[in-house]
ZAMI-479191 format. One record per residue: x, y, z of N, C-alpha, C in turn. Coordinates in pm, whole numbers, padded with zeros to 5 digits, always signed. Layout:
N
XYZXYZXYZ ...
//
This chain:
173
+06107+02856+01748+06107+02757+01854+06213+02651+01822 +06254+02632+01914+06358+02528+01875+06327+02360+01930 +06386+02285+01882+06308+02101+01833+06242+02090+01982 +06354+02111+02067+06316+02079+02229+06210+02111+02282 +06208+02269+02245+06049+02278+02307+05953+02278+02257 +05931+02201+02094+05852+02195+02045+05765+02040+02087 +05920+01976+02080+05888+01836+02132+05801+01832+02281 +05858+01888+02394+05785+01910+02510+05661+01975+02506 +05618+02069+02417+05465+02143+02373+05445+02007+02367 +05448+01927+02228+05399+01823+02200+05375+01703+02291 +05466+01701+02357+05463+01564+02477+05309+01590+02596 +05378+01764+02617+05247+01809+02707+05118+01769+02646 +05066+01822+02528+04979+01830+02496+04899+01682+02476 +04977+01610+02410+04958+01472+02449+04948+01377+02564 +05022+01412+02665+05004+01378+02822+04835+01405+02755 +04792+01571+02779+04700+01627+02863+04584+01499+02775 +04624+01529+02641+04480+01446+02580+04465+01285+02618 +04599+01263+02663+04580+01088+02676+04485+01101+02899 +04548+01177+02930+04484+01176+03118+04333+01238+03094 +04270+01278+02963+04168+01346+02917+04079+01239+02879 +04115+01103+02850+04063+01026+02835+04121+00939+02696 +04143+01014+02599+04174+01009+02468+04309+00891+02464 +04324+00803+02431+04380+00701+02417+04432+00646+02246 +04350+00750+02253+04407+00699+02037+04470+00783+02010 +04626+00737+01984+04772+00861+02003+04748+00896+01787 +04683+00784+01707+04655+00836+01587+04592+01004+01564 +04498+01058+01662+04430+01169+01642+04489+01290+01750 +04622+01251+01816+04688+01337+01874+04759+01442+01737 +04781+01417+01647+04910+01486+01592+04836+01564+01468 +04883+01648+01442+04873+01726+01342+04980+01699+01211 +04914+01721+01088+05034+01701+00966+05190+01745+00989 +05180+01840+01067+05307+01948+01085+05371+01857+01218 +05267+01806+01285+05365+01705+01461+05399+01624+01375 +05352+01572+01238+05401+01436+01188+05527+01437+01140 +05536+01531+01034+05662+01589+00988+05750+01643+01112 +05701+01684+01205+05801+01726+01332+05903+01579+01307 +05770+01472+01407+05850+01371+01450+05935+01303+01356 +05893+01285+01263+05999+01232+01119+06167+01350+01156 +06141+01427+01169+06252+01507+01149+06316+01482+01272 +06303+01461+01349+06419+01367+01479+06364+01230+01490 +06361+01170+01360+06344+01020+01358+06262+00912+01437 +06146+01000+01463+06067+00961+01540+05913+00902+01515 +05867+00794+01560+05755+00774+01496+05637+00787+01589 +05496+00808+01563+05393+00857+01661+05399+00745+01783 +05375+00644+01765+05379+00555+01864+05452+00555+01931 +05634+00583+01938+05684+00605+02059+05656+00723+02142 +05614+00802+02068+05597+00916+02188+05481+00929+02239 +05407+00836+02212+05283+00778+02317+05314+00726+02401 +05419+00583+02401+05438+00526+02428+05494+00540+02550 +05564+00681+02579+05630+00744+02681+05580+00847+02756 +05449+00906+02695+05354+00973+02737+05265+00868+02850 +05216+00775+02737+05116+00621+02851+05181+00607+02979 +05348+00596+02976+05352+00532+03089+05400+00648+03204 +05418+00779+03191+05433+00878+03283+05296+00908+03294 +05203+00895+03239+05042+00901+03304+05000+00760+03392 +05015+00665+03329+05003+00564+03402+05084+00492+03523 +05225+00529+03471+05335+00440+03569+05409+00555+03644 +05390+00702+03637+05464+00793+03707+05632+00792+03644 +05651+00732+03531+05800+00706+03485+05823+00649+03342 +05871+00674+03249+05967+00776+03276+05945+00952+03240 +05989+01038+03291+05953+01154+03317+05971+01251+03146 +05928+01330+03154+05888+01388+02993+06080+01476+02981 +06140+01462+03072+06296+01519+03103+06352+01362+03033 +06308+01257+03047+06377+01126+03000+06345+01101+02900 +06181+01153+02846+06183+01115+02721+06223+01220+02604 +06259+01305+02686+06332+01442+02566+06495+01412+02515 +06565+01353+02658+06702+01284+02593+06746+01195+02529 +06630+01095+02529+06628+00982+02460+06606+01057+02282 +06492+01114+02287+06447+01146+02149+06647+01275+02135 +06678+01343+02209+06781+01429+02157+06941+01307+02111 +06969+01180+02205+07012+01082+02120+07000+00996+02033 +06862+01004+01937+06770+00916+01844+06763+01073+01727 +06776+01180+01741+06798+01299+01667+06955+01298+01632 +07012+01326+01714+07155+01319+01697+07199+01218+01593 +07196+01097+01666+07180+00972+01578+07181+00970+01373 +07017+01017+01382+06988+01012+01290+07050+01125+01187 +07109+01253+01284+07146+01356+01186+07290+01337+01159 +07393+01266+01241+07534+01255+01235+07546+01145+01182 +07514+00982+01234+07542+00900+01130+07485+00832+00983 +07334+00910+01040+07258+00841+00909+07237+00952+00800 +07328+01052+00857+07295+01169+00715+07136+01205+00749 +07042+01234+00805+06937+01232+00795+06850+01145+00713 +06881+01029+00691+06813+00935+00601+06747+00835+00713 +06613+00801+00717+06579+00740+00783+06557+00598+00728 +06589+00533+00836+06606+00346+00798+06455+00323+00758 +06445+00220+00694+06360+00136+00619+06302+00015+00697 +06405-00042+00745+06412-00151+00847+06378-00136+00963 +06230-00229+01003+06175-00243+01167+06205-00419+01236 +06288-00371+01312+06270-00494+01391+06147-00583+01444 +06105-00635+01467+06002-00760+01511+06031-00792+01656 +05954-00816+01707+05916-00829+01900+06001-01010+01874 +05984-01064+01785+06065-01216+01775+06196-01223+01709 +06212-01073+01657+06374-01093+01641+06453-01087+01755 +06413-00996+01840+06486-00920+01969+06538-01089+02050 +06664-01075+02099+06677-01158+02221+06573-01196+02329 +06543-01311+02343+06453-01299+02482+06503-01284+02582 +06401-01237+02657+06399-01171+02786+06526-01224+02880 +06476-01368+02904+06586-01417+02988+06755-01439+02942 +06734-01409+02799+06876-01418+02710+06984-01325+02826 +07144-01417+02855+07236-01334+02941+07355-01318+02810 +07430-01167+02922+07552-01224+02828+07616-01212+02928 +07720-01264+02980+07821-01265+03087+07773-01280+03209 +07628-01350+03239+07542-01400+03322+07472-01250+03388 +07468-01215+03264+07372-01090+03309+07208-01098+03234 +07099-01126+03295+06998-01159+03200+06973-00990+03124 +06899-00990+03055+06834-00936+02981+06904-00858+02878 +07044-00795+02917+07154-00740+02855+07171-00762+02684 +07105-00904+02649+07151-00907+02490+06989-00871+02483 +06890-00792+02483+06785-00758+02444+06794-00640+02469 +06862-00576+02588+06823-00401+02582+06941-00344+02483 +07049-00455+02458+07160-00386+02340+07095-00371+02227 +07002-00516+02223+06963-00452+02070+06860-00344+02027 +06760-00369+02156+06696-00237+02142+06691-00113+02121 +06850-00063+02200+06930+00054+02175+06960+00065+02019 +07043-00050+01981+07107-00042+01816+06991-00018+01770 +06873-00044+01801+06732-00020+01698+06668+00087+01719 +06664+00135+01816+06589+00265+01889+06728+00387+01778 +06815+00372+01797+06943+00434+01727+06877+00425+01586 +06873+00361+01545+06866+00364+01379+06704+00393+01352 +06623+00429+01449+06511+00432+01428+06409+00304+01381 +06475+00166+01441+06416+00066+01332+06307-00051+01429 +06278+00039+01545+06196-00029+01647+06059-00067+01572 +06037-00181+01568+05875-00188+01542+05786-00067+01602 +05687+00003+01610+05605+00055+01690+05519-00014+01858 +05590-00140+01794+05508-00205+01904+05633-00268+02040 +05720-00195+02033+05853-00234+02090+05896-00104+02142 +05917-00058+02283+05920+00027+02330+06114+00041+02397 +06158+00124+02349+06315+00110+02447+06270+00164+02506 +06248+00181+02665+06223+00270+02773+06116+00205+02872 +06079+00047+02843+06003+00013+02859+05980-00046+03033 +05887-00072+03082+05893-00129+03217+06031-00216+03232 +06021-00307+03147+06165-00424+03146+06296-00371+03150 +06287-00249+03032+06421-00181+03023+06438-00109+03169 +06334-00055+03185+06386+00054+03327+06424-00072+03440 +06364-00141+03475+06390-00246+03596+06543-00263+03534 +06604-00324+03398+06708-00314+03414+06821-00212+03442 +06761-00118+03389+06852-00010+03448+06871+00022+03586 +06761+00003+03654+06740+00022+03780+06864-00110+03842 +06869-00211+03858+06952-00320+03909+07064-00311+03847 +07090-00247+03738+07225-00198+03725+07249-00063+03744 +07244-00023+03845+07372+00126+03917+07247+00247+03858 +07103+00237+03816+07001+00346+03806+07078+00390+03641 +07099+00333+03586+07171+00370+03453+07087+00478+03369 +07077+00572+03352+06971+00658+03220+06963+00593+03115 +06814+00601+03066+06837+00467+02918+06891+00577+02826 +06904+00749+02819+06963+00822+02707+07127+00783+02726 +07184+00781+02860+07325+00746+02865+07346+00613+02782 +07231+00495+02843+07283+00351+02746+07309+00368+02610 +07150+00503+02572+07186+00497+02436+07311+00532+02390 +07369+00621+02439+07507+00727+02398+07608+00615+02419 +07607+00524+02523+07743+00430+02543+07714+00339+02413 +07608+00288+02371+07579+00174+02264+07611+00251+02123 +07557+00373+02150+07626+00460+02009+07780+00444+01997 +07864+00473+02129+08002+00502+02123+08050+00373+02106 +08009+00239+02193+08100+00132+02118+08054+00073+01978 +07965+00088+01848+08002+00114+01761+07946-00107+01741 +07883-00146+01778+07911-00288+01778+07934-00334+01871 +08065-00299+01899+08132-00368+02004+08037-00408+02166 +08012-00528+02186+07929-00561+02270+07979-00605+02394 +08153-00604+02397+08224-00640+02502+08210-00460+02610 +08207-00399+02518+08221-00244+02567+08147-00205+02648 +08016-00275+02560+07897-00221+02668+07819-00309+02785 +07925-00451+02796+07916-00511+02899+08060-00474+03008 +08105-00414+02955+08251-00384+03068+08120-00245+03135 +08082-00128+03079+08008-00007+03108+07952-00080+03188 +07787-00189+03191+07746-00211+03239+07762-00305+03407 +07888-00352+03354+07908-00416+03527+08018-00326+03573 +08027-00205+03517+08157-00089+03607+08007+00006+03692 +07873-00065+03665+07761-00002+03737+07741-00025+03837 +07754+00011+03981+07682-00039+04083+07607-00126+04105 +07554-00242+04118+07469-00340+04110+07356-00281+04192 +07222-00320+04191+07111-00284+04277+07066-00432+04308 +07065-00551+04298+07061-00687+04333+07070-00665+04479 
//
């Protein structure tokens, strides 16, 4: 089997147990899903996290949360050597919400989320893909949060880059 459809077995199966009632994503996984998710840099809580809200919120779809996890794999196997970071960000490090950069609100919080979702260094309790993130994507041009990730991978830092990407977006305002 290869990662993809192991990951989607897994996503399914988890959907089914979380719309089953089951809400404690701790007793979803098996030793072997654990070691799965470690091996595309992944920790249990996000892929609850993306399971909860396509049961609950109809979005984002188990097709969005497979590209996200295939640029957070990538990630981890090309620049980090397969070594997974040490370092979790904090819900009070992140930019706040209303933080702009070029009078764009929220923009210096979903960059960093990306750089962290990238390095694997999201708290568990910090979701990239989240209601906030999608509304932004949505008002900027329906952006894919796996594309943001891939543009935030390619400029490398550079934060002018991924504000030129983001207003070459269609506006939804």
């Amino acid at each position: 089997m290869t990662w993809n459809d192991h990951f989607l077995k897994l996503f399914r199966r988890c959907l089914e147990a979380y719309r089953g009632g089951n809400s404690d994503f701790n007793t979803y996984y098996s030793d072997d899903d654990l070691t799965f998710l470690a091996s595309i840099g992944y920790k249990p809580r996000e892929l609850f996290d993306f399971v909860e809200d396509l049961a609950d919120d109809g979005e984002p779809t188990e097709s969005t949360a497979l590209l996200i996890a295939a640029v957070r794999r990538d990630y981890l196997m090309v620049v980090q050597n397969n070594i997974l970071s040490e370092y979790e960000i904090t819900m009070d490090e992140l930019p706040g919400k209303q933080e702009e950069t070029d009078g764009i609100a929220y923009l210096p919080r979903i960059i960093a989320k990306a750089e962290h979702k990238l390095r694997g260094e999201l708290d568990p309790n910090i979701m990239f893909g989240c209601g906030g993130d999608r509304n932004f994507f949505r008002r900027h041009g329906n952006i894919h949060p796996a594309d943001f990730l891939r543009h935030v991978w390619a400029a490398d830092g550079d934060h002018d880059h991924i504000l030129d990407y983001v207003k070459s977006q269609p506006n939804q305002d």
